[in-house]
C-alpha positions as CSV (number, residue, x, y, z in Angstrom):
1,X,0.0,0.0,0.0
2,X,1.5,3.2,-1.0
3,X,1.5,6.2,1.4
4,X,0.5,9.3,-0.2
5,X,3.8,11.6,0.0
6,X,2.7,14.8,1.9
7,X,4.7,18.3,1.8
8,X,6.3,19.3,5.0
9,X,4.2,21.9,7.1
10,X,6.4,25.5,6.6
11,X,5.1,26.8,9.7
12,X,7.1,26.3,12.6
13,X,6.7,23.7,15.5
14,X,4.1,24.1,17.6
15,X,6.5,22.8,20.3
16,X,9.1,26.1,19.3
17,X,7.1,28.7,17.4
18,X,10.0,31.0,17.7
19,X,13.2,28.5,16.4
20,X,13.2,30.3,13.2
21,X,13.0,34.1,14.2
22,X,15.5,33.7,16.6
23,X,18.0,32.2,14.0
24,X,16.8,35.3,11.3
25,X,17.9,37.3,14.5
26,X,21.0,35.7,15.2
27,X,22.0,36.0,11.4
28,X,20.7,40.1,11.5
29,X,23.4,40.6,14.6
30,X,26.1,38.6,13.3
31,X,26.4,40.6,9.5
32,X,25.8,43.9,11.6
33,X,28.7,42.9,13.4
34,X,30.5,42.2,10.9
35,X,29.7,45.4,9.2
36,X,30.9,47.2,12.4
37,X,34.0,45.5,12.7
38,X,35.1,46.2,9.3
39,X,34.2,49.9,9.3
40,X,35.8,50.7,12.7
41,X,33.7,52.6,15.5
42,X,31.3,54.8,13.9
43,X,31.9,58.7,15.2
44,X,28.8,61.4,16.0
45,X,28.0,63.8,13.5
46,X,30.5,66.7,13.0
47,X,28.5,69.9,13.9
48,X,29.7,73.0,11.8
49,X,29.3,76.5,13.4
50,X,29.8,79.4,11.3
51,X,30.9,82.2,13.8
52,X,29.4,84.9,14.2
53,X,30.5,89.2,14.2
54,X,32.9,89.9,16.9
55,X,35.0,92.8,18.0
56,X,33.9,96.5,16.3
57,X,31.8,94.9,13.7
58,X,29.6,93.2,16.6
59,X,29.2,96.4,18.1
60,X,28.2,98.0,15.6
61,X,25.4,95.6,14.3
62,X,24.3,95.2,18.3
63,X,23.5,99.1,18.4
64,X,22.2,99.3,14.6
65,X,24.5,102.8,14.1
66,X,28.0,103.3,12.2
67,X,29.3,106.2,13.5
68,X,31.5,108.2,10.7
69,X,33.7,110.7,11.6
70,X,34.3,113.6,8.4
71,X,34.7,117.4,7.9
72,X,31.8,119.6,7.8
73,X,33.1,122.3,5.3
74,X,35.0,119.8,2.8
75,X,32.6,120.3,-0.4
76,X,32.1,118.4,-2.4
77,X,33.2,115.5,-0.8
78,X,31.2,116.7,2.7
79,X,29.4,119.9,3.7
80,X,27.1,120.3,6.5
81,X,23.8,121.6,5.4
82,X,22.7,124.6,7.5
83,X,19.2,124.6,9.3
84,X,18.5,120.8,8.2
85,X,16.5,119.3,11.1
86,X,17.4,115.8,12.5
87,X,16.1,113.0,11.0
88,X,12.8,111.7,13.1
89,X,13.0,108.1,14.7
90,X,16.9,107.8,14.4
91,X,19.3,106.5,16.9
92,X,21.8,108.9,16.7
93,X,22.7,110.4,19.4
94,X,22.5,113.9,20.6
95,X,25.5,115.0,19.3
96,X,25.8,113.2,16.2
97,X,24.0,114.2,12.5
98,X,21.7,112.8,11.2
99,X,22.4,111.3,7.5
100,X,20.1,114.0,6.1
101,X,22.2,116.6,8.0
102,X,25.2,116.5,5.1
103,X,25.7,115.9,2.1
104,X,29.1,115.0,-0.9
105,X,30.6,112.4,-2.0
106,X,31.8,111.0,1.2
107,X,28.7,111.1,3.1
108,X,27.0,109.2,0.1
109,X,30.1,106.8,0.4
110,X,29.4,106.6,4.4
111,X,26.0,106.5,3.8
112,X,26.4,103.4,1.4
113,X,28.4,101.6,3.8
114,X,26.4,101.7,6.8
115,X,23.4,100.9,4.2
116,X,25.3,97.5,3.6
117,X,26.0,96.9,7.2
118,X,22.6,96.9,7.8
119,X,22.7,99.9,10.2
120,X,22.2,104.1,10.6
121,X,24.6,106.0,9.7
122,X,25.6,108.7,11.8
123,X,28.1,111.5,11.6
124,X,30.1,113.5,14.0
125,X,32.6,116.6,12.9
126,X,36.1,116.2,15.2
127,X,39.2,117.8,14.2
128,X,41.2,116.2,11.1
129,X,44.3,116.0,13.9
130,X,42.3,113.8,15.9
131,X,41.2,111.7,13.0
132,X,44.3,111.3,11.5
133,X,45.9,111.1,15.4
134,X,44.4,107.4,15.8
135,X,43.3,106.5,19.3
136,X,39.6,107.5,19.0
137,X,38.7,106.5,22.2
138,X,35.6,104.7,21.0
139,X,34.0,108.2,19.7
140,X,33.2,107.0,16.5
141,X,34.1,103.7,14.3
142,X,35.4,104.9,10.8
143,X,36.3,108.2,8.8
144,X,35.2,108.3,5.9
145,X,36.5,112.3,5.1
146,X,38.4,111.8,1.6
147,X,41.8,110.5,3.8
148,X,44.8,109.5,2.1
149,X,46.9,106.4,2.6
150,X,50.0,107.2,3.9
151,X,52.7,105.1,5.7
152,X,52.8,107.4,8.6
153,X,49.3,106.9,9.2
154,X,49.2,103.4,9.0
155,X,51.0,103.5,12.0
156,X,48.2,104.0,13.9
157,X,44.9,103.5,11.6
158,X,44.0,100.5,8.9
159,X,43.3,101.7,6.1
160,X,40.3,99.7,3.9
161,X,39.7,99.6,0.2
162,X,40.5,102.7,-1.2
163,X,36.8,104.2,-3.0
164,X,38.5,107.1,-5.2
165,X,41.6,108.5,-6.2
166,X,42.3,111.8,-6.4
167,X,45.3,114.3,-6.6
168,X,46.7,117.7,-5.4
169,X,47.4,121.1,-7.4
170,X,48.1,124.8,-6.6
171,X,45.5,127.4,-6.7
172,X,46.9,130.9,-6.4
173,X,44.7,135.0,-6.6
174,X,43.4,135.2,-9.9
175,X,44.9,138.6,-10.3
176,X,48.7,136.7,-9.9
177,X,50.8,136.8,-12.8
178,X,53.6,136.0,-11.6
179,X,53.8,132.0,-10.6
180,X,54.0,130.3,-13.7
181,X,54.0,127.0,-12.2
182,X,54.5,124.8,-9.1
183,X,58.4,125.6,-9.0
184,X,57.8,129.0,-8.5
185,X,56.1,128.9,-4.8
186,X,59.2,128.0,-3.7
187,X,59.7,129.8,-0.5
188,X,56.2,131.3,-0.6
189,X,53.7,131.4,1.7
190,X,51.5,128.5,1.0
191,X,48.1,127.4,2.8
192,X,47.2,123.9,3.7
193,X,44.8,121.9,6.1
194,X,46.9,120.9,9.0
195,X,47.8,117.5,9.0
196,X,47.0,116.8,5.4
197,X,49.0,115.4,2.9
198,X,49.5,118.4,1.1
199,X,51.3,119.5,4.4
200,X,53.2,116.3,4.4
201,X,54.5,117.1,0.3
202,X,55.6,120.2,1.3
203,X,58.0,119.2,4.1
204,X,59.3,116.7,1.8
205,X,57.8,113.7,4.0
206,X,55.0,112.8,2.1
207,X,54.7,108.9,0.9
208,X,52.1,107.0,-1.0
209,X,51.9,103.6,-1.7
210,X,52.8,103.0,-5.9
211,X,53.9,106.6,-6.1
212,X,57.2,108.0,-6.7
213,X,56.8,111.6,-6.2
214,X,58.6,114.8,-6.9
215,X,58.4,117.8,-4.6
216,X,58.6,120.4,-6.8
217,X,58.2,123.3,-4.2
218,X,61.2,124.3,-1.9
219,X,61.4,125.9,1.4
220,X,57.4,126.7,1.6
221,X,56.1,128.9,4.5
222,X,53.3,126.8,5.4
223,X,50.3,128.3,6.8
224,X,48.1,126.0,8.2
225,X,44.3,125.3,8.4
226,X,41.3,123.6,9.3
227,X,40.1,122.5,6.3
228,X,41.2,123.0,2.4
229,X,38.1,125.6,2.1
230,X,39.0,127.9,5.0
231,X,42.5,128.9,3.5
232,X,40.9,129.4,0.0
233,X,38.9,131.8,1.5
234,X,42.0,133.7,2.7
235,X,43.2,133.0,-0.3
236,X,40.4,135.0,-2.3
237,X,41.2,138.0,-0.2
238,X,43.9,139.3,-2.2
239,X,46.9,138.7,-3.9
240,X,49.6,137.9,-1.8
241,X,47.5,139.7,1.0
242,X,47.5,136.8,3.5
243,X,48.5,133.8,1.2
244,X,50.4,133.6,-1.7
245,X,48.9,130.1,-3.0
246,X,46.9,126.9,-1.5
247,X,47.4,123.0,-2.3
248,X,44.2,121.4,-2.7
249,X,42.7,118.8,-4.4
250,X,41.2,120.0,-8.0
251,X,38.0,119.3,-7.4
252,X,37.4,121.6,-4.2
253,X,39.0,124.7,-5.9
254,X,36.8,124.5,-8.9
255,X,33.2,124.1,-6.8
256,X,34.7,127.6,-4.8
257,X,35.7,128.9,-8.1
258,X,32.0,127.8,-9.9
259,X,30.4,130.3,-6.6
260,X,32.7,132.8,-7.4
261,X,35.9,132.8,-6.0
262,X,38.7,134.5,-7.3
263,X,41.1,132.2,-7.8
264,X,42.5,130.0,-10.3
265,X,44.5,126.7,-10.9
266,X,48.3,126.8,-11.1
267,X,49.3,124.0,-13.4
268,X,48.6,120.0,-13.2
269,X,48.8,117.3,-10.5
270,X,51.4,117.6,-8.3
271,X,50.7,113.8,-7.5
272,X,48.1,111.3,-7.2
273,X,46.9,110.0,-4.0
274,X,44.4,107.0,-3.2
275,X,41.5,107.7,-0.5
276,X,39.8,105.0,1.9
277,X,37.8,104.5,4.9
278,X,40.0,104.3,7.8
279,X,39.6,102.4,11.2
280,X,41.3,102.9,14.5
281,X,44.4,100.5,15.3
282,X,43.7,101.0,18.8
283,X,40.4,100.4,19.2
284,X,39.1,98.5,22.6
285,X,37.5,96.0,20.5
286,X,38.7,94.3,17.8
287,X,39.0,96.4,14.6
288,X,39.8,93.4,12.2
289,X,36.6,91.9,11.1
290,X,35.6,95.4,10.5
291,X,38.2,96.1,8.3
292,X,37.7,92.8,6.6
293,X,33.5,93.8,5.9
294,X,34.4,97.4,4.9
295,X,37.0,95.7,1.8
296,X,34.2,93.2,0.8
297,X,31.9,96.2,0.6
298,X,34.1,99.0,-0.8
299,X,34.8,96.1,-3.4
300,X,31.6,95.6,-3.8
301,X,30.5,99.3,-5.0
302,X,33.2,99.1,-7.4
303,X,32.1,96.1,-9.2
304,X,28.6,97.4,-9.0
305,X,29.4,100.6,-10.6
306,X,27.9,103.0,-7.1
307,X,31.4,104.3,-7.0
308,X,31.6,105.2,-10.5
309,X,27.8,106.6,-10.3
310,X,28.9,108.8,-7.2
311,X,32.1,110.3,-9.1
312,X,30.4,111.4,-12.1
313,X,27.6,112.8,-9.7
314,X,30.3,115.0,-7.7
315,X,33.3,115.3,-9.8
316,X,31.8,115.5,-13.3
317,X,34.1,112.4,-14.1
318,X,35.1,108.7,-12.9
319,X,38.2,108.8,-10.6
320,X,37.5,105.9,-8.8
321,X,39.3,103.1,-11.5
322,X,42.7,103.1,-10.0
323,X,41.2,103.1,-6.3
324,X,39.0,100.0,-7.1
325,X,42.1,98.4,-8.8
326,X,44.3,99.1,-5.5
327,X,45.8,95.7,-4.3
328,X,45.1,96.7,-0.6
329,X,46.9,92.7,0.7
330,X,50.7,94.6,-0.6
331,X,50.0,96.7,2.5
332,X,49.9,93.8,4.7
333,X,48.5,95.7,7.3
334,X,47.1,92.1,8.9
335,X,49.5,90.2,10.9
């Protein structure tokens, strides 16, 4: 008699239900194992923190304001305009402008920056000796007032991106006919704001980064000033009468000229001079990452044309190409 053949039963024994899970199981740890051996311990993920503002820069963006110092009689680069209310809502304090309060070509420079930054910008009026001087004491974070890179002030301020470049020539009384050119004010009485770089040429002192320059006048009298516009007007008061010639940049003796002023331009550039925002070295806070934003942003606006756009706006042409072309690393101000 044959016994039909019948297929095993897949489910598992009734006597152990779980034989077959607990070998799947067993199998599951093993290969894990295995694939843990062979990797090595496995490590937690890496958690990347960008870091955020610090020193100046922090301070700044934690009160909302830039504080700018620049010159209040400097047209066209700055002039304070008379009777202009403060701006409502701002947080300025009481002894600072308002943005509305000036106007030029720096202050729309300033103005730009602190835009970028994300903050107000306000404006306060010191002395150019205490500008230039360094050690600001916390007073105010940048000037932005048409400064010149020098050597001698890098000593004690950073200089950022320079945003224009300008130059310096000799205006003398439009009745004068005898200078015929920059040689002749040799020993002559000559007017200049203190502290300036046109002060610096005419000791003989003066250095700029990329120029070689030749000091053309000898043995000035130099007569010094507030600001550029001041000793223009003593200038305009006769020939020879309390000055006998000024060094200024172009652009400042042809606005006083265009109002009526009468004086006149001696000859060409006596040299060529780059101008940047400047931060103090000594600063209680650190002034690096400032410096660092103020490049990417000056760098920026030239790229973006705002520099050229404000040059043509105040100066009738673009003098801002070699300024954005400046290779501010060969100062290696950084450490």
């Amino acid at each position: 008699m044959r016994v039909p053949f019948r297929f095993p039963n897949p489910s598992p024994s009734p006597r152990n239900p779980r034989r077959r899970q607990s070998w799947r199981l067993a199998g599951a740890l093993i290969l894990l194992l295995a694939v843990a051996a062979a990797c090595g311990p496995t490590s937690a993920p890496r958690l990347i923190v960008t870091p955020g503002p610090t020193g100046t820069l922090a301070r700044i963006l934690d009160l909302g304001v830039l504080v700018i110092a620049t010159d209040a009689d400097y047209a066209p680069q700055s002039e304070l305009q008379q009777g202009v209310p403060r701006a409502a809502d701002t947080r300025c304090a009481a002894n600072q402008y308002t943005a509305n309060q000036l106007a030029g070509m720096d202050i729309d420079v300033a103005r730009e920056l602190a835009r970028r930054l994300g903050v107000e910008p306000c404006f306060v009026t010191p002395p150019w000796s205490q500008i230039v001087g360094g050690s600001w004491a916390g007073h105010w974070d940048v000037s932005v007032g048409s400064m010149v890179i020098t050597p001698e002030r890098m000593q004690v301020l950073y200089f950022a991106q320079p945003y224009t470049s300008g130059s310096a020539v000799p205006f003398v009384h439009r009745d004068n006919q005898t200078f015929t050119g920059a040689s002749s004010l040799s020993g002559k009485r000559i007017g200049v704001c203190v502290g300036c770089a046109y002060e610096a040429y005419l000791n003989h002192s003066l250095e700029i980064p990329t120029q070689d320059i030749q000091f053309l006048i000898d043995d000035a009298v130099i007569v010094g000033y507030d600001t550029d516009t001041t000793a223009l007007a003593d200038l305009a008061l006769g020939d020879g009468t309390r000055l006998d010639a000024v060094l200024t940049d172009p652009d400042t003796g042809q606005r006083e000229i265009s109002k009526g002023m009468p004086i006149k331009q001696l000859g060409g550039p006596l040299y060529h001079d780059f101008v940047a925002p400047a931060i103090d070295k000594r600063s209680s806070d650190d002034p690096l990452p400032l410096l660092a934003r103020l490049n990417e942003i000056v760098q920026q606006m030239h790229r973006d044309g705002t520099l050229s756009r404000l040059s043509l706006q105040y100066y009738g042409s673009d003098s801002t190409g070699p300024a954005g072309a400046f290779d501010i690393e060969a100062l290696n101000q950084v450490p």
